[in-house]
C-alpha positions in Angstrom: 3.0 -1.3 58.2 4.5 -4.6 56.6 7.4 -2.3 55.0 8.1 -1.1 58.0 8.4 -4.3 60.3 10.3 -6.0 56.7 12.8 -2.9 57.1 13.0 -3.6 60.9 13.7 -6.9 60.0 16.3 -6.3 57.3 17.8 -4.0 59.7 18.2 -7.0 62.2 19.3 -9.3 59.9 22.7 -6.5 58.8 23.9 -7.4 62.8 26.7 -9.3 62.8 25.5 -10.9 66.3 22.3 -11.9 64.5 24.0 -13.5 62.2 26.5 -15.2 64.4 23.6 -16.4 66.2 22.0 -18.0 63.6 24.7 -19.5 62.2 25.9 -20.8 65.3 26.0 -24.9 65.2 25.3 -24.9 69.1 23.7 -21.7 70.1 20.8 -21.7 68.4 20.0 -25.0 69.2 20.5 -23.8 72.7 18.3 -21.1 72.8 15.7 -22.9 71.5 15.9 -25.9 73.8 15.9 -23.7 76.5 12.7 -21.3 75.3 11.0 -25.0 75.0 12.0 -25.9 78.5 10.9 -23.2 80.3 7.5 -22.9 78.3 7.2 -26.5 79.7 8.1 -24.7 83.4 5.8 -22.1 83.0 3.0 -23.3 81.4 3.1 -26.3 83.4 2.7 -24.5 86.2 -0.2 -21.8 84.4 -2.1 -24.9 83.4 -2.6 -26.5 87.0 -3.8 -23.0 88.5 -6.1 -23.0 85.3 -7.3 -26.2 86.0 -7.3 -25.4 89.8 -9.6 -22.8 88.8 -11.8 -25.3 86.6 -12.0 -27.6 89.4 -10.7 -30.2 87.6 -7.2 -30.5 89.5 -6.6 -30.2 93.1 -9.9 -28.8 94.3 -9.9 -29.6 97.9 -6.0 -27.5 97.5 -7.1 -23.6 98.7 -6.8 -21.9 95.0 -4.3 -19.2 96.8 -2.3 -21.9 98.1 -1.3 -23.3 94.7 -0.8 -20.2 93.1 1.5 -18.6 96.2 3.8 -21.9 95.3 3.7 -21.9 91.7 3.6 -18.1 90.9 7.6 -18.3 91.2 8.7 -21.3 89.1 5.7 -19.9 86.2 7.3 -16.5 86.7 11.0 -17.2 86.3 9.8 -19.7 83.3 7.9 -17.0 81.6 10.7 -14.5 82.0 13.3 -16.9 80.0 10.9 -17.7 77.6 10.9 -14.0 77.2 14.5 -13.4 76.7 14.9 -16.6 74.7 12.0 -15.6 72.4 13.5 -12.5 71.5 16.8 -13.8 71.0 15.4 -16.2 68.6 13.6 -13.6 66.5 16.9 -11.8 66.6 18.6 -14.6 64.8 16.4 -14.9 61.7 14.3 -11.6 62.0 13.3 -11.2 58.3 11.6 -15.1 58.0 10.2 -14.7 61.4 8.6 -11.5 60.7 7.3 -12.5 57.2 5.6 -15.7 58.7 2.0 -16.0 59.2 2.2 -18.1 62.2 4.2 -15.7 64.2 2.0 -13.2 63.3 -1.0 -15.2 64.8 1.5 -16.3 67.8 2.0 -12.4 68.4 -1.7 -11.7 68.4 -2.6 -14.3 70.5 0.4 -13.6 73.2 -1.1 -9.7 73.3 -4.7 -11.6 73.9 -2.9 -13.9 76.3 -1.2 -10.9 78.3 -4.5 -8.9 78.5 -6.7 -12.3 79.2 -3.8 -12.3 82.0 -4.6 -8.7 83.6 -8.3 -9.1 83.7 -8.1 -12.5 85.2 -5.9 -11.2 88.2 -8.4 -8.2 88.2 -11.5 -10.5 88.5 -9.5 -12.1 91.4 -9.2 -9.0 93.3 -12.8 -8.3 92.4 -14.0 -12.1 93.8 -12.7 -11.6 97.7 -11.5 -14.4 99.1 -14.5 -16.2 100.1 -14.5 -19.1 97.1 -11.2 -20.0 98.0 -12.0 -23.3 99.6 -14.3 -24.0 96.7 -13.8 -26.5 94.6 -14.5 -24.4 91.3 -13.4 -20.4 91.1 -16.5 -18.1 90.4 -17.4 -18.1 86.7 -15.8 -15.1 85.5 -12.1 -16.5 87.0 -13.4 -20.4 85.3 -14.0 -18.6 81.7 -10.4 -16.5 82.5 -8.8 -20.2 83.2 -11.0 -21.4 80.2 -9.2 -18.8 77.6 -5.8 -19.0 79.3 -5.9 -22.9 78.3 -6.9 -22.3 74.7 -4.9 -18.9 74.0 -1.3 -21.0 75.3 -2.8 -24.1 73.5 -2.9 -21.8 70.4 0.3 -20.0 70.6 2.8 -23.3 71.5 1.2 -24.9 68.0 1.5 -21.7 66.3 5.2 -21.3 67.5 5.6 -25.2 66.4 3.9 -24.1 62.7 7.0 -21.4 62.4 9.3 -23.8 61.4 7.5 -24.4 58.4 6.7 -22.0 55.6 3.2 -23.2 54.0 2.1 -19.3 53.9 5.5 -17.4 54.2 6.2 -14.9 51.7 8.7 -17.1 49.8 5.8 -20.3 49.1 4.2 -17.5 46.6 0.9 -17.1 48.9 -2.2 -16.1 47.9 -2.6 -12.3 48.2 -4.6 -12.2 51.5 -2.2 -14.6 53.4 0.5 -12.4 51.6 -1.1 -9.4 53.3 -1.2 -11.6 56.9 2.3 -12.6 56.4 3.8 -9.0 56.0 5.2 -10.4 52.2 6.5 -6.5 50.9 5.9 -6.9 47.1 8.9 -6.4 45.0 11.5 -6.9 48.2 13.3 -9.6 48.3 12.2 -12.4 50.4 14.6 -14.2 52.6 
């Protein structure tokens, strides 16, 4: 599986638009500033329906009333931080995809999504009758619970990318070599 995601990634990394990107001296910069701005959108938003939830922010608020007005501003921030995520895998695909932390950031985004899913499930499942409340039910609290840690997780993990402690290059030991997709004899970026 790692030779396939390294070829992926060396296959990436032959795009002259990858390049380009890269290299750019503003664009990059760009992308990135604005994949950190709208995680601050989104997740700012995400964190006081969590905490909503919790009962530790707003709780005399109706819980449907403060996600009907935040549910766009999170969405539209999530979807940039989408595009812009992408865009900066695209531009230095084979690092990206031989570093440990972005392998734990992808793992934890897929356990984010799904924590995501059941949570709005549960909230269908709960009625409306807690609404008022100034906690959620205790299957929606441990959903805003995990939603805190998971994007907790993932914004350090993203932050940990920029440095290569356990990338293939550092020479890891052959477990976190393993973890880090690190292709023995190929070379490393």
């Amino acid at each position: 599986m790692n030779a396939l995601i390294y070829d992926f990634a060396r296959w990436l990394d032959t795009h002259a638009w990858s390049t380009g990107l890269h290299e750019s001296y503003y664009m990059y910069n760009w992308i990135e500033s604005t994949h950190v701005l709208a995680l601050m959108l989104s997740l700012g938003m995400l964190f006081l329906i969590d905490l909503r939830m919790l009962g530790l922010a707003l709780p005399q608020v109706p819980a449907t009333t403060i996600a009907q007005r935040l549910n766009v501003p999170m969405l539209a921030g999530f979807s940039v931080m989408i595009i812009t995520g992408l865009l900066l895998f695209y531009a230095i695909p084979v690092r990206t995809s031989q570093s440990l932390w972005f392998r734990i950031k992808v793992v934890l985004l897929v356990a984010a999504a799904l924590n995501a899913w059941l949570f709005h499930r549960r909230l269908r499942a709960a009625g409306g009758g807690w609404d008022a409340a100034p906690r959620a039910p205790l299957p929606l609290r441990v959903g805003a619970a995990l939603s805190l840690l998971f994007w907790a997780l993932i914004v350090m993990c993203g932050r940990f990318i920029a440095y290569d402690w356990f990338d293939c290059n550092a020479d890891p030991a052959p477990l976190i070599g393993a973890l880090a997709g690190c292709v023995p004899g190929q070379e490393q970026f």
